[in-house]
C-alpha positions as a Markdown table, in Angstrom:
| # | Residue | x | y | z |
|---|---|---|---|---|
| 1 | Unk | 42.0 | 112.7 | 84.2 |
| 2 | Unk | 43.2 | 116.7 | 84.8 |
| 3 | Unk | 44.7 | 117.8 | 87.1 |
| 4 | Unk | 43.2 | 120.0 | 90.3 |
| 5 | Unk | 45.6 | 121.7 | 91.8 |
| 6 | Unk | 46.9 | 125.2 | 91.0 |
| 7 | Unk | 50.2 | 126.1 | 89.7 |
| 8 | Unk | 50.4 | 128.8 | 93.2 |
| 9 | Unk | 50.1 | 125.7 | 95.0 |
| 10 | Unk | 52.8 | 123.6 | 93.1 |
| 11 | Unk | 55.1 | 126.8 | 93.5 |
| 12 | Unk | 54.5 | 126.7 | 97.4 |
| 13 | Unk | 55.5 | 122.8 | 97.7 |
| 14 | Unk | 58.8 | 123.4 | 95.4 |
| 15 | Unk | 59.9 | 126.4 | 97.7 |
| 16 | Unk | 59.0 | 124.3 | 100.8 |
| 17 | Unk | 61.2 | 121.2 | 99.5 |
| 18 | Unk | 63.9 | 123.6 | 98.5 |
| 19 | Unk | 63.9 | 125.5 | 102.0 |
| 20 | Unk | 64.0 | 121.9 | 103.8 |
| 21 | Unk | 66.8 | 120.7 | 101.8 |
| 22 | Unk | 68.6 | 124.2 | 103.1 |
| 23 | Unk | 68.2 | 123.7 | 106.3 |
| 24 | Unk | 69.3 | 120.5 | 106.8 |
| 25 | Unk | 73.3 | 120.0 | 108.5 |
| 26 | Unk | 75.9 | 120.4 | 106.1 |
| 27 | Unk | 77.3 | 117.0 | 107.4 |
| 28 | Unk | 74.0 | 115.3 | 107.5 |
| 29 | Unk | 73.6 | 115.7 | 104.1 |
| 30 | Unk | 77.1 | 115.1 | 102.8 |
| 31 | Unk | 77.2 | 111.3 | 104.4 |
| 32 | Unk | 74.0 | 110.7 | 103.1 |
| 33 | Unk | 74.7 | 111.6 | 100.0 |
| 34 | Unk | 78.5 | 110.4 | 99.9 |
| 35 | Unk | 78.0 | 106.7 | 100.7 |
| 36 | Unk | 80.6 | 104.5 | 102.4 |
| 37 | Unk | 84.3 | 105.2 | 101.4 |
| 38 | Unk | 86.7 | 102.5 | 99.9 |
| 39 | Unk | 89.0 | 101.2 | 102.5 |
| 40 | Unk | 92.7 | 103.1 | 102.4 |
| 41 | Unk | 95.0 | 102.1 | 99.6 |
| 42 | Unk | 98.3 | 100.0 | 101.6 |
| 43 | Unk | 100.7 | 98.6 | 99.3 |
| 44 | Unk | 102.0 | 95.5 | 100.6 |
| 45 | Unk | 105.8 | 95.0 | 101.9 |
| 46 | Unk | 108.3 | 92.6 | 102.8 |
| 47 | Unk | 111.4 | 90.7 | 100.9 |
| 48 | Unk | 111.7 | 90.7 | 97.6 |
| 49 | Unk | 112.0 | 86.9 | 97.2 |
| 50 | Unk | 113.3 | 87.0 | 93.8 |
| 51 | Unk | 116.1 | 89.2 | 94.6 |
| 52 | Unk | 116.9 | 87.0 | 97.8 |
| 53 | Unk | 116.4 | 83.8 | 96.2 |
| 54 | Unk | 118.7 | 85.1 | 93.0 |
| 55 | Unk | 121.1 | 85.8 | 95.5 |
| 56 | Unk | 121.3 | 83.1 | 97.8 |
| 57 | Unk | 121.5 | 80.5 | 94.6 |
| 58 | Unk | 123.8 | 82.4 | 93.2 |
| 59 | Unk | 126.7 | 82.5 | 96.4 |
| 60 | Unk | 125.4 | 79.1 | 97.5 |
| 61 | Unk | 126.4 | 77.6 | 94.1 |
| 62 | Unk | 129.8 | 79.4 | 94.3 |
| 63 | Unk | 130.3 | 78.7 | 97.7 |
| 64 | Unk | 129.7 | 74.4 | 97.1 |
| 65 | Unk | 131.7 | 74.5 | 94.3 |
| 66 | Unk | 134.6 | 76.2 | 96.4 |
| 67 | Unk | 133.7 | 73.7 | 99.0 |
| 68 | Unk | 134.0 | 70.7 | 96.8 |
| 69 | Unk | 137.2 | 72.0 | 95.5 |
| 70 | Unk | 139.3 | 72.5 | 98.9 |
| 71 | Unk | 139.0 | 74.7 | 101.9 |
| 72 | Unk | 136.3 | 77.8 | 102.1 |
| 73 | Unk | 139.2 | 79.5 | 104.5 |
| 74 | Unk | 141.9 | 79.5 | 101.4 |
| 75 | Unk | 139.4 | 81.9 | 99.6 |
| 76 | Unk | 139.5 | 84.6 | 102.1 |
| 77 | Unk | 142.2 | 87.5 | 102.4 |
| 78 | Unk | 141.6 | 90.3 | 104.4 |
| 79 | Unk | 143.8 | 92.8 | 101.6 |
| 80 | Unk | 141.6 | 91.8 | 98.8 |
| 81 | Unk | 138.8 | 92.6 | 100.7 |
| 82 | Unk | 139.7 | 95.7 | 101.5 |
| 83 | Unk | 140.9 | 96.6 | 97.9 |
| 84 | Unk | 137.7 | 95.8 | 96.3 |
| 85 | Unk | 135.0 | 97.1 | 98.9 |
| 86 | Unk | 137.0 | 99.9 | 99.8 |
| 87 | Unk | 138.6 | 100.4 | 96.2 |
| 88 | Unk | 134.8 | 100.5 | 94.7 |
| 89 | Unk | 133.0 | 102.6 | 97.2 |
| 90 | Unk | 136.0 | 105.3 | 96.7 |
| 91 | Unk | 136.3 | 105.4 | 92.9 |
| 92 | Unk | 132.7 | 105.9 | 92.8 |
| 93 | Unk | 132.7 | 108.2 | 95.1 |
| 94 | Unk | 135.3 | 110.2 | 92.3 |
| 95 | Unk | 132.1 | 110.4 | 90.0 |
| 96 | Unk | 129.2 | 111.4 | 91.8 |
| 97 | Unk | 128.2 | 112.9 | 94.9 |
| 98 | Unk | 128.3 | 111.5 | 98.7 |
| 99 | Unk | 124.5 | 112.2 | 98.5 |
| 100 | Unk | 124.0 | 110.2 | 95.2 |
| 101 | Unk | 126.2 | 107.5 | 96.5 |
| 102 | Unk | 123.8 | 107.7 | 100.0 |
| 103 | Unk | 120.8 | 107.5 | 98.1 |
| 104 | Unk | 122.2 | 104.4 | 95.9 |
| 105 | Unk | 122.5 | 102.8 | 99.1 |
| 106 | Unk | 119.1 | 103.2 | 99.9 |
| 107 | Unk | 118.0 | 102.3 | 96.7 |
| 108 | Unk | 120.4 | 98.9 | 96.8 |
| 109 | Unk | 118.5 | 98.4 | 100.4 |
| 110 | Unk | 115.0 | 99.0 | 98.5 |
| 111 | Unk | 115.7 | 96.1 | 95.9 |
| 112 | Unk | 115.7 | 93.8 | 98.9 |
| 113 | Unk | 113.2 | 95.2 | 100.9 |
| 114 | Unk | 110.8 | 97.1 | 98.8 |
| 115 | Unk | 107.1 | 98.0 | 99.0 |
| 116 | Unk | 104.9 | 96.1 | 96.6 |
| 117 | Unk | 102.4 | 97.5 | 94.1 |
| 118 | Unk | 100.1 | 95.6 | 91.9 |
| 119 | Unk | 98.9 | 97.9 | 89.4 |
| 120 | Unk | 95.9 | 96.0 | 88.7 |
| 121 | Unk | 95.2 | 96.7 | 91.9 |
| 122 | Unk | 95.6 | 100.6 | 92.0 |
| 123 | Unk | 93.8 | 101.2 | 88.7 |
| 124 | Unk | 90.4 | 99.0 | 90.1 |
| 125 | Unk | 90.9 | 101.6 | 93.4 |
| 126 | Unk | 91.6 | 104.8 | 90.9 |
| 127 | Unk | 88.0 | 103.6 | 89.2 |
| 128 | Unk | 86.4 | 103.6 | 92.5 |
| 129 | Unk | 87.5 | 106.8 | 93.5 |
| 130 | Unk | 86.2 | 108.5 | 90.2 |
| 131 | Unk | 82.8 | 106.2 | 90.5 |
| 132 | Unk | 82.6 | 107.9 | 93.8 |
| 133 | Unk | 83.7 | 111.7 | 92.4 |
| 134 | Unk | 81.3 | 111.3 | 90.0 |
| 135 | Unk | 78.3 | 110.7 | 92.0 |
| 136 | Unk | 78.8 | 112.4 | 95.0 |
| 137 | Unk | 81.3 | 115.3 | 94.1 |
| 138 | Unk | 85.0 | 115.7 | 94.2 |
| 139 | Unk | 84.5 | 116.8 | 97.6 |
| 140 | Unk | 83.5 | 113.1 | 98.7 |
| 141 | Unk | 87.1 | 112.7 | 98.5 |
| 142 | Unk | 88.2 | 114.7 | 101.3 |
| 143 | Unk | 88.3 | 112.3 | 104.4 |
| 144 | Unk | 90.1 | 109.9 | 102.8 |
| 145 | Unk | 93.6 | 112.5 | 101.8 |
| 146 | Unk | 94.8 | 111.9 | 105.4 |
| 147 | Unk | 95.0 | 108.1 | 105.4 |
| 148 | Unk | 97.1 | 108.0 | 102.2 |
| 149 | Unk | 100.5 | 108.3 | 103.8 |
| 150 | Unk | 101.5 | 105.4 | 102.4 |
| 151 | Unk | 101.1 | 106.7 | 99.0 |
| 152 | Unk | 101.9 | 110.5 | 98.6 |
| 153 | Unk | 101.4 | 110.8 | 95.1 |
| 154 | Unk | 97.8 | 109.7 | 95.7 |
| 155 | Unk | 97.1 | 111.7 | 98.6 |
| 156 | Unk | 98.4 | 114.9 | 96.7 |
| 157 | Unk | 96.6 | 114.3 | 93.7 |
| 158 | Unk | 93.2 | 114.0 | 96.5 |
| 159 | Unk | 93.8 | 117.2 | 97.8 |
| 160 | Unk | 94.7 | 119.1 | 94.6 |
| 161 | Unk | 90.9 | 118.0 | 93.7 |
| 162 | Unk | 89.9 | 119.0 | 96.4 |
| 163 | Unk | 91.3 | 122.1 | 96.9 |
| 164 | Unk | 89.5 | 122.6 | 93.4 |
| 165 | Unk | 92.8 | 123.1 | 91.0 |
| 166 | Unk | 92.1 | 123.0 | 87.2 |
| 167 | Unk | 92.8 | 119.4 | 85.7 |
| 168 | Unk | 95.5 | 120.5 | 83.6 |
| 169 | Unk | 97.4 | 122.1 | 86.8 |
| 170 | Unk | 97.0 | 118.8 | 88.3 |
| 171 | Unk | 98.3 | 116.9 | 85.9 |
| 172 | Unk | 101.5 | 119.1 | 85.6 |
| 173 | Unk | 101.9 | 119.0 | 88.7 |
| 174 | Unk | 102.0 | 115.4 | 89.0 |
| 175 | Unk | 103.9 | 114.7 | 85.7 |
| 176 | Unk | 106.4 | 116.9 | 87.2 |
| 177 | Unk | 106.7 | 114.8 | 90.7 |
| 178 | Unk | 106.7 | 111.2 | 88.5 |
| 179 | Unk | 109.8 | 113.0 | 86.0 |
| 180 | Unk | 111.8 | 113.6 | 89.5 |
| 181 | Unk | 111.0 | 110.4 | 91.2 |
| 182 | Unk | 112.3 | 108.5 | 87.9 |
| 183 | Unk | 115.4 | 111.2 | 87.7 |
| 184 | Unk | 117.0 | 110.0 | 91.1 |
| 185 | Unk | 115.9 | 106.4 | 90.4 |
| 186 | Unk | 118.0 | 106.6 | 87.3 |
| 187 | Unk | 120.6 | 108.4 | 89.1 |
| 188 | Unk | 120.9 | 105.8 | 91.5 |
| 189 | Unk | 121.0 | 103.0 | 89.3 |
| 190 | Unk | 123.6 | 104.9 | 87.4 |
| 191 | Unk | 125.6 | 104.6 | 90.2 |
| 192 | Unk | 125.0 | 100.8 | 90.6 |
| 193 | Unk | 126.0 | 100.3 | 87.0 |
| 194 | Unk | 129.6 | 102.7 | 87.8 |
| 195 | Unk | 130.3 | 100.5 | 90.8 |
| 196 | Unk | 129.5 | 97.1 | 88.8 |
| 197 | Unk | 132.1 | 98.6 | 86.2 |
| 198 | Unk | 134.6 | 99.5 | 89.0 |
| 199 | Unk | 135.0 | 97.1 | 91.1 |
| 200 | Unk | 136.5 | 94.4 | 88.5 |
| 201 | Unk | 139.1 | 97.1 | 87.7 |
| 202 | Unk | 140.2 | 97.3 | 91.4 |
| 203 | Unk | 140.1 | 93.6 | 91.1 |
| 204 | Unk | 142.6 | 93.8 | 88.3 |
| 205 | Unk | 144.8 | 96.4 | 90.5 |
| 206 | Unk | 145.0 | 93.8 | 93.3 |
| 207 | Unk | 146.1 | 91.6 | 91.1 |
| 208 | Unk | 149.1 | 93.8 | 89.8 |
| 209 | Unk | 149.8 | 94.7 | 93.2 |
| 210 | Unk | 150.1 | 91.0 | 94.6 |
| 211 | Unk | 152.3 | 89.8 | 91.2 |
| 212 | Unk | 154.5 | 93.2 | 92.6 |
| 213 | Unk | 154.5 | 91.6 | 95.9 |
| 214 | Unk | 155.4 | 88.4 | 94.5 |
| 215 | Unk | 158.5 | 89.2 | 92.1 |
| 216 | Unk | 159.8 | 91.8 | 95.2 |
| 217 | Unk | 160.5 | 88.7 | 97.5 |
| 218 | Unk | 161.1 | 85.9 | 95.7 |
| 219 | Unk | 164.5 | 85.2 | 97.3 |
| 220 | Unk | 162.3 | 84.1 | 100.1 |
| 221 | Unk | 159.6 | 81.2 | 99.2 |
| 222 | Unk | 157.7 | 81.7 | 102.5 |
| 223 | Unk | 156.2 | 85.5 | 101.1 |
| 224 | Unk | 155.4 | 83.7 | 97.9 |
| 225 | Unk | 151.8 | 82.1 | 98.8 |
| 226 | Unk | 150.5 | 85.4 | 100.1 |
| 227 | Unk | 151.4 | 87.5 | 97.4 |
| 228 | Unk | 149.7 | 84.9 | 94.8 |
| 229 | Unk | 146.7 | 84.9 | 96.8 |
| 230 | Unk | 146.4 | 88.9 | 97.1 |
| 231 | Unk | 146.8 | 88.5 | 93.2 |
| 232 | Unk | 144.5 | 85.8 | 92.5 |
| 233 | Unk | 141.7 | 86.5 | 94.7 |
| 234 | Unk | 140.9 | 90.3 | 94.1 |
| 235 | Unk | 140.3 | 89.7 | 90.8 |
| 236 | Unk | 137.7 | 86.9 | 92.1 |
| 237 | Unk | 136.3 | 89.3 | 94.3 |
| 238 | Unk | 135.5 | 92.1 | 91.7 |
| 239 | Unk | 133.9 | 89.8 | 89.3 |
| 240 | Unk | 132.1 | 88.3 | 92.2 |
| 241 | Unk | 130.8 | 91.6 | 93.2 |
| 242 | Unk | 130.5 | 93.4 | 89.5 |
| 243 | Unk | 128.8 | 90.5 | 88.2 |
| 244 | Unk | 126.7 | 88.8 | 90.9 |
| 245 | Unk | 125.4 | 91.8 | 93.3 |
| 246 | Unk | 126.1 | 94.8 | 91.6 |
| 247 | Unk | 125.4 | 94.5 | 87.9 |
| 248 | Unk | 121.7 | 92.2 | 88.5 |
| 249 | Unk | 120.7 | 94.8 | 91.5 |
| 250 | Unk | 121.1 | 97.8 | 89.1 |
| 251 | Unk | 118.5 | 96.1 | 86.7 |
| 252 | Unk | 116.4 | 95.6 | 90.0 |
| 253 | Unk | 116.2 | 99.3 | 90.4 |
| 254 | Unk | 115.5 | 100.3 | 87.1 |
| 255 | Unk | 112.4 | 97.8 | 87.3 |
| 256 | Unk | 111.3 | 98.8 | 90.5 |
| 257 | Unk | 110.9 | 102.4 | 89.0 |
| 258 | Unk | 109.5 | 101.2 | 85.8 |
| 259 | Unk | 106.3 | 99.8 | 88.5 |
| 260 | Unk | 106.6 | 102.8 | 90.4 |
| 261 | Unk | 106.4 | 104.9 | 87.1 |
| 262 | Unk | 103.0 | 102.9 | 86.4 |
| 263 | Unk | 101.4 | 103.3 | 89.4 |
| 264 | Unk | 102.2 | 106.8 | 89.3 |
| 265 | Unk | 100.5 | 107.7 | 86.0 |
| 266 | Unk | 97.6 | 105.5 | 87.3 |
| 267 | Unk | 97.0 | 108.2 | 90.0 |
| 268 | Unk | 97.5 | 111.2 | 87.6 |
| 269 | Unk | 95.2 | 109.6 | 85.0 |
| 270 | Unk | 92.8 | 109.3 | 87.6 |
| 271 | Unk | 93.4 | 113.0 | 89.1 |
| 272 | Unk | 92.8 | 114.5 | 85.6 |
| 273 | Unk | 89.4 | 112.6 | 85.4 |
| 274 | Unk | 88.1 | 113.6 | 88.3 |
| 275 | Unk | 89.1 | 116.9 | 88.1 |
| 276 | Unk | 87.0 | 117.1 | 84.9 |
| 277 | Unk | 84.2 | 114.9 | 86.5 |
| 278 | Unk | 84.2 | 112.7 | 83.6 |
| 279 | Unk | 82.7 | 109.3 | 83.3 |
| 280 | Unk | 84.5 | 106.6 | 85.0 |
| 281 | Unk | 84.1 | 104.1 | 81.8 |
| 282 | Unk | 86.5 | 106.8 | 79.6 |
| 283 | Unk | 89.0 | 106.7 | 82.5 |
| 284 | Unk | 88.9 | 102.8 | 82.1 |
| 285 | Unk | 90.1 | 103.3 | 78.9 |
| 286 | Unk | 92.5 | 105.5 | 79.5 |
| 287 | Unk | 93.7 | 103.5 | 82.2 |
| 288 | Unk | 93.6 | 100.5 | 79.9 |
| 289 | Unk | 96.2 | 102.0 | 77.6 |
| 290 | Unk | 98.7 | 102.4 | 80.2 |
| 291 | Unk | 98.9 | 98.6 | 81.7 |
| 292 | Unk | 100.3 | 95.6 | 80.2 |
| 293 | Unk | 97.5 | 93.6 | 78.2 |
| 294 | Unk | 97.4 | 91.2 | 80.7 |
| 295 | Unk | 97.0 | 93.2 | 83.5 |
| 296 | Unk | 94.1 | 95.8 | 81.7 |
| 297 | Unk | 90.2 | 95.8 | 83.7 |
| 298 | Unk | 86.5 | 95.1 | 81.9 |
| 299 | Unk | 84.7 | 97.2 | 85.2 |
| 300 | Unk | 82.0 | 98.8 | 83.1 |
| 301 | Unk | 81.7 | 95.8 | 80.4 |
């Protein structure tokens, strides 16, 4: 069977098609093409129960076994206290910064109370956002940069696409931001670790300065019991808080990063591949590379 009509006529219905698809809206034809938009990323957060629970066990078991043993009121001295907290906090002060002491603070708050990221999660949401890249354009992208507050890396890495930066530039850029986000993490663990180191030392000072206390008045018995408790219990105190609070909530921080770190990469992994308009299924395997084996995705299998 041949066909009858003329190739003028064919012409005419290809310029016609072409000039409607012109003159249709701009944002008509964007959200038909597009297609619905994942829902925003939100990592979750709340108490970190491990910490907590680590925590609490830890000071309840001390604190029954104190119980057991006599009176909870015989192991606390106001001196010692003061000693260790305050003896800590200033000696540690001597080796950084009051801003990198701040921000250790913060960081010792973050253990406790910290925002939870399950990389799983993020790299099935990085594939979607390429799926949809790749279909519709980076430009698809766009109305979701401003609900990403919760996850700046992310929403910078959207509007670097689509501002239409090279791929390399966008993974420099990003590479850059995860290096200094892991710099004052290990800063701030750094301090951690100082204090953990300090504070048994001003334990041991207390304990010089009660025995001083002790052999200055021993013509009078009644100045006696003081002193040896000064002695005694700063040195309980600083291994208390070096080896209990300090020390364990350093590692804390250096593992939060470590997740942070992941979750980072996830985003510039996925920044790069949509800035190259790849296919999703090599960004899977890139992505695969970069999470534990337990953790790693089959999408595209």
């Amino acid at each position: 069977m041949t066909d009858t009509r003329q190739p003028g006529s064919v012409l005419a219905q290809a310029r016609a098609r072409t000039q409607a698809l012109a003159q249709q809206p701009p944002a008509a034809a964007e959200a038909g093409r597009a297609g619905p938009l994942p829902r925003p990323l939100r990592p979750k957060g709340g108490i970190d129960l491990a910490t907590v629970l680590g925590l609490v066990g830890g000071f309840g078991l001390v604190g029954a076994a104190l119980a057991l043993g006599g009176s909870l009121g015989a192991f606390f001295n106001l001196p010692s206290v003061a000693i260790v907290l305050g003896g800590t906090v200033a000696v540690t002060a001597v080796s950084f910064s009051v801003r990198d002491v701040a921000a250790a603070g913060r960081l010792l708050l973050g253990a406790v109370t910290r925002t939870v990221h399950d990389p799983q999660g993020v790299a099935r949401y990085v594939l979607q956002l390429a799926d949809i890249a790749r279909r519709n354009g980076p430009l698809a992208l766009q109305p979701l940069a401003p609900s990403l507050a919760a996850e700046p890396v992310l929403q910078r890495s959207i509007e670097m696409i689509v501002d239409g930066l090279p791929a390399d530039d966008v993974e420099r850029i990003l590479r850059t931001e995860i290096e200094a986000d892991q710099a004052r993490a290990r800063a701030g663990a750094a301090v951690l670790r100082r204090a953990a180191e300090v504070a048994p030392a001003m334990g041991l000072i207390g304990t010089l300065v009660g025995l001083v206390q002790m052999l200055d008045n021993l013509q009078d018995p009644a100045s006696i019991g003081p002193a040896m408790a000064v002695a005694l219990l700063t040195t309980f105190y600083g291994a208390v808080l070096g080896s209990m609070v300090l020390s364990p909530l350093a590692g804390k921080v250096d593992r939060n990063a470590e997740v942070q770190a992941l979750v980072s990469s996830l985003y510039m992994l996925g920044a790069g591949s949509i800035a190259r308009q790849e296919n999703p299924r090599r960004l899977e395997i890139l992505i695969n590379t970069v999470l534990p084996p337990e953790l790693r995705l089959s999408t595209f299998d």
